[in-house]
N, C-alpha and C positions, 0 to 999 in steps of 0.2 A: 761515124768516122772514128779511126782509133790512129792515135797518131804515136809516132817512138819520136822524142825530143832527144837532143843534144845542145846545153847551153856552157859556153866556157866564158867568164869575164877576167881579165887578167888588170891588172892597175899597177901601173910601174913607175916608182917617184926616185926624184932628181934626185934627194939627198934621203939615208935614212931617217927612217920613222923609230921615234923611240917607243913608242905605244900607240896601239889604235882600238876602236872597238866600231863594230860593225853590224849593223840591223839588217840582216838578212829577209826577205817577204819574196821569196823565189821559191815557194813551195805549192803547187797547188794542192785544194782538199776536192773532199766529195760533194756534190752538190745532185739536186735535179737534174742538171743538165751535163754535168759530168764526173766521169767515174775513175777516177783514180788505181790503174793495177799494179803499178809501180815507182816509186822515185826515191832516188839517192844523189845526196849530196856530197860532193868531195872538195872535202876546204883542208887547210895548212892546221887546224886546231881545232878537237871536237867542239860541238858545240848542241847546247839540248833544246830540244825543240821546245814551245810552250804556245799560248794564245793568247793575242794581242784585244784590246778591249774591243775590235771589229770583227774579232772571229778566225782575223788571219792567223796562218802558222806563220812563225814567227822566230828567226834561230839571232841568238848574239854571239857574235864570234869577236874572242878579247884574243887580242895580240901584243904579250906584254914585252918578247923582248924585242930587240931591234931588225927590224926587215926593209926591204926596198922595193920588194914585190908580192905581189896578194893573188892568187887566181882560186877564184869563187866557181867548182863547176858544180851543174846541175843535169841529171837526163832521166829518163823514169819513160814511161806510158798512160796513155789517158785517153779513154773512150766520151768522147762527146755526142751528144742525142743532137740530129741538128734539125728533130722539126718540134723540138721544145722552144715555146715563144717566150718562157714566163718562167722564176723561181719563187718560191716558196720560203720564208724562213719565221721561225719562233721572236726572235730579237723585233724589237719596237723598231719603225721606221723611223719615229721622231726625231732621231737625233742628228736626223738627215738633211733639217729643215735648217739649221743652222749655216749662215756666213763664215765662211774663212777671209783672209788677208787675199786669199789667191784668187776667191768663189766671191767675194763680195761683187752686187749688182749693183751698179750709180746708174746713174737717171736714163744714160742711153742703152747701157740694158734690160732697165724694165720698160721703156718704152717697146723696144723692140720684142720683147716677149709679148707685149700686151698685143701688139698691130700684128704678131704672126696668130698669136690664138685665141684674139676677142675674150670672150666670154665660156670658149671651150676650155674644158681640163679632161680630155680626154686620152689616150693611146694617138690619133688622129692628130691630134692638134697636136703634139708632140713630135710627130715624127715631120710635119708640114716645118717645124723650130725648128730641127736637124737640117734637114732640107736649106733651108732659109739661113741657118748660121757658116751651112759649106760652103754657101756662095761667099758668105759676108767676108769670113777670113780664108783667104787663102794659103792651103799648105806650101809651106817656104823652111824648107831644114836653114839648121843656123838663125834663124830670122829673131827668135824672142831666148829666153835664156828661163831657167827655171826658176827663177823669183818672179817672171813676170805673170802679172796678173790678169784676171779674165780681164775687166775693164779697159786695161794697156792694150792688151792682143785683139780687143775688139775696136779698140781705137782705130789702133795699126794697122787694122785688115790683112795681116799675116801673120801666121806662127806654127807651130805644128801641133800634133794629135794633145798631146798636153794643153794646152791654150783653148783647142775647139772644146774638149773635153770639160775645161771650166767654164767656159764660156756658157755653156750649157748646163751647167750645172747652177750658176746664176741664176740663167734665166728661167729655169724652173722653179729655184728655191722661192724666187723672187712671186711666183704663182703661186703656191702654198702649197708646193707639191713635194714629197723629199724625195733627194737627189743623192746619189754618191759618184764616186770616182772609183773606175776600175782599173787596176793592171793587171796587163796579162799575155800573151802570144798572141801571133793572127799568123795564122797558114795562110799562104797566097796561092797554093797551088802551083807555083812555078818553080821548077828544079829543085825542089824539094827547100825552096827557101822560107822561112818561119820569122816573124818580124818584132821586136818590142813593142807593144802597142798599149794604148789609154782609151777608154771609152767612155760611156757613164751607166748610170741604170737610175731609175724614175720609179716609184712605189705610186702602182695605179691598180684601183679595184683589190686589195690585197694581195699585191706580186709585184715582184721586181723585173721590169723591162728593160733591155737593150737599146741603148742605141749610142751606135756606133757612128761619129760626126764627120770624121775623115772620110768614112766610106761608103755612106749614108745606107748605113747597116742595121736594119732593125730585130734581123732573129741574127744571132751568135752563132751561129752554125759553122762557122772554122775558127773561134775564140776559146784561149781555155784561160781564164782567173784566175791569177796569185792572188790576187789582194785587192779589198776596199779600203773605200776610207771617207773622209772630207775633200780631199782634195789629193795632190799629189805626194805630199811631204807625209801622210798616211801612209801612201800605199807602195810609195817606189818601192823597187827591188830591192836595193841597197843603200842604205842611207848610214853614216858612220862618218866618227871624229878620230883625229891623231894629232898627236905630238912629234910635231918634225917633218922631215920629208921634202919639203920645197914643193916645186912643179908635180903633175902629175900624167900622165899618160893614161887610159882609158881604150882597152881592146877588148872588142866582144865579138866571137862566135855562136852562132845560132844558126841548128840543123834540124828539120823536122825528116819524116819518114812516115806518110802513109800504109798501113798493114793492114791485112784481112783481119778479120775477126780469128780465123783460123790461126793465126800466124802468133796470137799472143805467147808470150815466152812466161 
């Protein structure tokens, strides 16, 4: 599938901002599963790309003098393989294995890790978790706030693609399996609508697997990756501080556009 993105994020504050600086991870690269033919970013102040200690691209965009409004766009093209199950990379999984503040598992997540897959640590026993953790919380937009933790949202029994995404990521690390946090798109295939979306990936048999919690998605076949990490605070899109500003406002468009192969520009 080769899809034409269109992303525009706009943030519009109460009062001015005397300086801000901003972590950009809205870039995707090349991987196994997808190919990157094009992408460009259009921000208020160049800014250079580099790689972040997970491999993502990675841009800092400093805004030293005074503004009230920020619009961050993105659009490019990217050919996705969608009967690739599995990636491949050189970098250790290890550092996968590790708890965050967000990923950390207490008692009722490893239990329930343990009663979904016994004694397996398989791809199987894996996706039965997935399965097993969409029931448990239910997607509810608004319902948990991005500080909250896997352990809160599985309390709660509701949150969104963020929450399940750690949630699961717990319950694996907690297996002794490593675990990351993905962002990135999901094509829906409907009117050409293209969604922010969080998922995870699991290092089994040497390869990094999918699985998608929300949608109980286990090959990525309308997914394309900006960014890993540990957890959320890795990998969001935009993550950035400022000076000043008051309130804030928060608008995003997102357009995809499936094309033929033929049709690449």
């Amino acid at each position: 599938m080769r899809l034409s993105i269109s992303h525009d994020t706009t943030y519009h504050y109460e009062d001015q901002v005397r300086a801000s600086i901003q972590y950009l991870r809205v870039t995707p690269h090349d991987s196994e599963r997808q190919h990157v033919l094009n992408w460009q970013l259009k921000l208020p102040h160049p800014a250079r790309a580099q790689l972040d200690p997970y491999g993502n691209i990675l841009h800092v965009l400093t805004l030293d003098e005074p503004h009230d409004t920020v619009v961050i766009g993105a659009r490019g093209q990217v050919d996705i393989d969608e009967q690739r199950e599995s990636e491949h990379e050189d970098q250790s999984a290890l550092p996968f294995l590790r708890f965050t503040h967000l990923t950390a598992a207490d008692e009722a997540l490893r239990e329930f890790a343990l009663q979904q897959c016994q004694q397996r640590r398989d791809r199987a026993a894996l996706i039965d978790l997935m399965h097993a953790l969409n029931a448990h919380i239910s997607y509810l937009p608004g319902s948990t706030e991005t500080e909250t933790s896997a352990a809160q949202a599985f309390a709660g029994r509701q949150g969104v693609c963020q929450d399940q995404a750690h949630a699961f990521l717990a319950c694996v690390r907690s297996l002794g399996i490593p675990a990351r946090y993905v962002s990135g798109y999901l094509y829906t295939g409907e009117d050409e609508h293209m969604a922010s979306h969080a998922w995870a990936e699991a290092w089994l048999d040497g390869a990094w697997y999918s699985f998608d919690v929300t949608n109980c998605l286990s090959i990525p076949e309308r997914h394309i990756k900006l960014a890993v990490g540990l957890d959320y605070l890795d990998a969001c899109p935009v993550r950035g501080v400022r000076r000043g500003g008051g309130g804030q406002q928060m608008r995003a468009k997102l357009n995809a556009l499936p094309l033929l192969r033929a049709q690449a520009q």
